[in-house]
Every structure is written in structure tokens, then in C-alpha cells.
N, C-alpha and C positions, 0 to 999 in steps of 0.2 A: 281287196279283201275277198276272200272267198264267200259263194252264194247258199251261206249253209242250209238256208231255209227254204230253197228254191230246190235244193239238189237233194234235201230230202225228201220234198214234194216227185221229183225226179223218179226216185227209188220205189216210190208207191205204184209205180208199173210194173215192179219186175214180176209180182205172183197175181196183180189184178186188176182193174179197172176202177180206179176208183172216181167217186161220184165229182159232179163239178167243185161242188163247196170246198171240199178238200185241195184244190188246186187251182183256185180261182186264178190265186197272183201269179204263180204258172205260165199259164192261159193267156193271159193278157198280154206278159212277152210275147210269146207265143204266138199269139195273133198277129202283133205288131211286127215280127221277124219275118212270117210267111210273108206278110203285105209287101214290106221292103224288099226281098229278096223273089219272090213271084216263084212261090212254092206252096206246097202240100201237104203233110203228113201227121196233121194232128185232129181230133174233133173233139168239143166239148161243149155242152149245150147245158141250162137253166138245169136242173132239176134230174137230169140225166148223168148217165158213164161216162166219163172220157174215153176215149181208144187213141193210140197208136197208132196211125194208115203207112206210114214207114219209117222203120228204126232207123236206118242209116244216114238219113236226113233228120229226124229228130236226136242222134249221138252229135251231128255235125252242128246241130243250134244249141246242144249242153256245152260243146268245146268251146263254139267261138264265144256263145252269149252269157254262159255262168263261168267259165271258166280259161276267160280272157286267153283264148286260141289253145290250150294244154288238150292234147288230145285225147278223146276216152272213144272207146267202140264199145262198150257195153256195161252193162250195170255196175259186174267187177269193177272195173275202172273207176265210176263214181263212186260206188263203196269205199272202195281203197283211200280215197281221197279225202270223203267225211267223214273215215274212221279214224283220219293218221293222227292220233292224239298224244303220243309220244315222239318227239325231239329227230328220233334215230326214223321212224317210220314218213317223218312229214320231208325230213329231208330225199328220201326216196322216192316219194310219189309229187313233190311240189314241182314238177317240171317246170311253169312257166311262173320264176322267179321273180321277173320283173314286179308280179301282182303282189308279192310277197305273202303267200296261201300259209308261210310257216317263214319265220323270221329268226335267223342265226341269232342267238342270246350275244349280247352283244359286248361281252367280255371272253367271247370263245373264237378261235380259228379254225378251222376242217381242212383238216392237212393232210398226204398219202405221197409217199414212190410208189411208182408202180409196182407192180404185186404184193402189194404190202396193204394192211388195214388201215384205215381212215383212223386219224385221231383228232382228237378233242381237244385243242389247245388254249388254255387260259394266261393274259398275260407273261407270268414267271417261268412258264414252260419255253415260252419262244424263245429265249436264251440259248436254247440247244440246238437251233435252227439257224440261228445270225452270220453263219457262213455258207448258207445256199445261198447265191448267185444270182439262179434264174430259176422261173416256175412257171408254171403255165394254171394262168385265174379259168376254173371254168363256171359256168354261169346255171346252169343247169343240173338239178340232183340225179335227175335217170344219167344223164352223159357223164358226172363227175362218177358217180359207183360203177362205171362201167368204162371207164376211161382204157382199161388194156385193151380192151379191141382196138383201138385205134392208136395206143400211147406211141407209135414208132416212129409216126409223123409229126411229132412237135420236138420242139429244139432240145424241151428238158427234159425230167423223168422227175420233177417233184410236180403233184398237184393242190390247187388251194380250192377250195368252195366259195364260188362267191355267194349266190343268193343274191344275184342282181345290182342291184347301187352297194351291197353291204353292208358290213356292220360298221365304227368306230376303229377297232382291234383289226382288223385284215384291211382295211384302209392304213390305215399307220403303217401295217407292218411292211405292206407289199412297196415303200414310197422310196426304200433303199435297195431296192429287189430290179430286174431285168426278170419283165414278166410278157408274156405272150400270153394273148388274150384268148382263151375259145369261146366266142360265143354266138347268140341267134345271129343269123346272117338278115337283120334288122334293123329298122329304125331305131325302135331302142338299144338294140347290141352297140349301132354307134352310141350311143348315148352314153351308155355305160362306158366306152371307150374312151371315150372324151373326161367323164369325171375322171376319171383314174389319175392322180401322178404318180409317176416312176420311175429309177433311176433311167431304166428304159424300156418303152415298151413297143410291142408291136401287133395286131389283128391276124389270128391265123387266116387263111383262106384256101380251101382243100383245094388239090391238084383239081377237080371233075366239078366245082362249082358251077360251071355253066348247066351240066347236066342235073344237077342237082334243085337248081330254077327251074327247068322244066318237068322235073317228074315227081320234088315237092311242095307244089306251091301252097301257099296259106294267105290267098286273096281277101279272107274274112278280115285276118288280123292286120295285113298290111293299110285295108280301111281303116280298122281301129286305129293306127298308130301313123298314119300318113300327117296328123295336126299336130305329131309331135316331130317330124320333118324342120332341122334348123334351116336357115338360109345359108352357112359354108360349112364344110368339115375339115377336119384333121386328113394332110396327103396321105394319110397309112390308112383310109379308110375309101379313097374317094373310088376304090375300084368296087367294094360291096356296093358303094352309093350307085353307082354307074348301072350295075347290075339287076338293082330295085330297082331303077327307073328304066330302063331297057325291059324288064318282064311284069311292072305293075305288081308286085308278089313280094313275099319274102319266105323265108325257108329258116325252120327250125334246127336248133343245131343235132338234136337227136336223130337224122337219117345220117349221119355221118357216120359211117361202117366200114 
């Protein structure tokens, strides 16, 4: 669940400093992140201002710490996020689905071919759909609305929203379907992988993956999600495992371009 209280504690830097009281429970993460991680960039004392000592390391403790790895660099970005109060806006800005920051209504599907507008599928409508084949689940709302950059490399040309584990309605639907999976190149991504049944499915994994370990890694989050590591996996997945565990990291599926 998203840290709405915290991230509007967050926002109260963008025009000031405001005093400790105001951002006590803040603070207290905060302390306790610096400790862990043997960093810098925040101060707030009794009675006093808080200050900022550096943004770019206090954006990197809003991502991992309030907003379970989804990346922000700046206020905008947190804005966007405690503002998305409509349906159409949360699925845009919910990047890291797995937390489920905005949760697909769950008698709805989010369906699109490429270059074509995303639609809103309830039940009676998927009738019109019952002869696609194959599709490709992506997991993520920035990489689902943005899927032509990349659409040419996956098998299909239909896409589905997942929004992580899913709703009831896109589980069902996907279970007669040949679906190719996009998703975080994660722990959890295998997770998700695993729930899925399908007539048949398979984990995409880009051409330049290796490269892709090394120049995005997200050490934060693969901490977070290392105790969600099973003891075996599915063979369609054991090379992302291989991978994790050769770079200690995982990598988001949004740098995929």
C-alpha cells in the first residue's frame, strides 16, 4: 500500500523547510535508512527546520523506502503519484505494481494492439476477444502505455495490463490464452510467473539483458525481495534466476527501450 502519509510529509520540501514536528515519522525512517545504509543527506532536530543535505540520495530513500523500489527523481514524480486519484491516472504513474499503489477494479481487463488505445474490458465485452491466441501480460503501467517502443520484440501485437498478481477477470481470461510474460526481471516477476496458468506461457527476456544488469541495477529492492526467493523455479525462468544471483540486483522492466 502506498506511504500516503509519509509522501506528503515528502512534498512539504518542495517550497520549504519545514519544522521537525511536522515530519517527525518522516525523520525516524529516515534515521533509521541513513544507519542501515551508512549515508547522509537529511537533518532534523527538536524544535528546529529540517533541511535536505542531498536530494538525490533522499529521491533514492522516497523510491526504495515509501515506494517499494518505483522510481521518482523529483517532487513531480511524488506529486504525480499522491495525486493519481482517478482509475486512468493511477494506472499510469503505479509503476511498481506488485505493491498494488492502484488496484485493477476487478471485474475490468486493460487490453490494447499496438497502436491502438487501451480499453476497458468488463466481463461481456471479452466475447469479442475469445479468438486472440496469444498476448503479451505486461506488469507494469509506465511500460504497458508505452509498449510501441519496444512492441516488435515480443511474439504478439495484443497487450494485457496486469497490475502484478491481478485481478479475478484477467486471471480467468488469460488461462485459455498463449501469453508471453513482460515483466520485472525479479524475484517477484518470477513470482508472478509462477501464479499464472496458461494454455501456454513463456518469460520474455531481451536480447542485451546482461547489459541491462549492469547499468540498471536496483540493489535496494532486490534486498527487499531476496525473502521472497522460493527454493526451485519454473525452467522458463531459471535463466533470470541465474542472473539475479550472478549480479546480487534486479532490474526493472521500464529501462527496456
Amino acid at each position: 500500500m502506498i506511504h500516503k502519509k509519509l509522501l506528503n510529509q515528502v512534498l512539504r520540501f518542495e517550497k520549504t523547510q519545514p519544522v521537525f514536528s511536522i515530519v517527525r515519522d518522516l525523520n525516524e525512517m529516515i534515521v533509521k535508512y541513513q544507519e542501515d545504509n551508512s549515508c547522509y543527506f537529511f537533518s532534523a532536530k527538536r524544535g528546529q527546520k529540517a533541511s535536505i543535505e542531498d536530494l538525490e540520495l533522499f529521491f533514492e530513500f522516497v523510491s526504495s523506502e515509501l515506494l517499494n523500489g518505483k522510481k521518482v527523481r523529483c517532487f513531480d514524480d511524488v506529486k504525480k503519484i499522491v495525486r493519481a486519484d482517478t482509475r486512468e491516472d493511477n494506472i499510469k504513474y503505479s509503476g511498481d505494481s506488485k505493491t498494488n499503489y492502484v488496484r485493477v477494479f476487478d471485474n475490468v481487463v486493460v487490453l490494447k494492439k499496438a497502436g491502438e488505445v487501451a480499453q476497458l474490458l468488463q466481463n461481456k465485452d471479452l466475447q469479442n476477444f475469445k479468438d486472440v491466441e496469444g498476448l503479451v501480460a505486461v506488469e507494469n503501467g509506465e511500460s504497458f502505455l508505452n509498449i510501441e517502443t519496444i512492441a516488435s520484440q515480443f511474439k504478439y501485437d495484443s497487450f494485457i495490463y496486469l497490475g502484478g498478481y491481478s485481478n479475478s477477470l484477467t486471471i480467468e481470461f488469460l488461462k485459455d490464452k498463449k501469453v508471453e510474460f513482460f515483466l520485472d526481471f525479479d524475484i517477484e516477476g518470477m513470482n508472478i510467473f509462477e501464479s499464472f496458468k496458461c494454455k501456454e506461457k513463456s518469460f520474455f527476456i531481451p536480447k542485451n539483458i546482461e547489459e541491462l544488469f549492469e547499468k540498471y541495477q536496483n540493489t535496494n529492492l532486490y534486498k527487499k525481495q531476496i525473502k521472497n526467493l522460493k527454493p526451485s523455479y519454473d525452467v522458463r525462468v531459471k535463466v533470470i534466476l541465474g542472473i539475479i544471483k550472478k549480479y546480487n540486483t534486479v532490474v526493472e522492466q521500464e529501462v527496456c527501450r
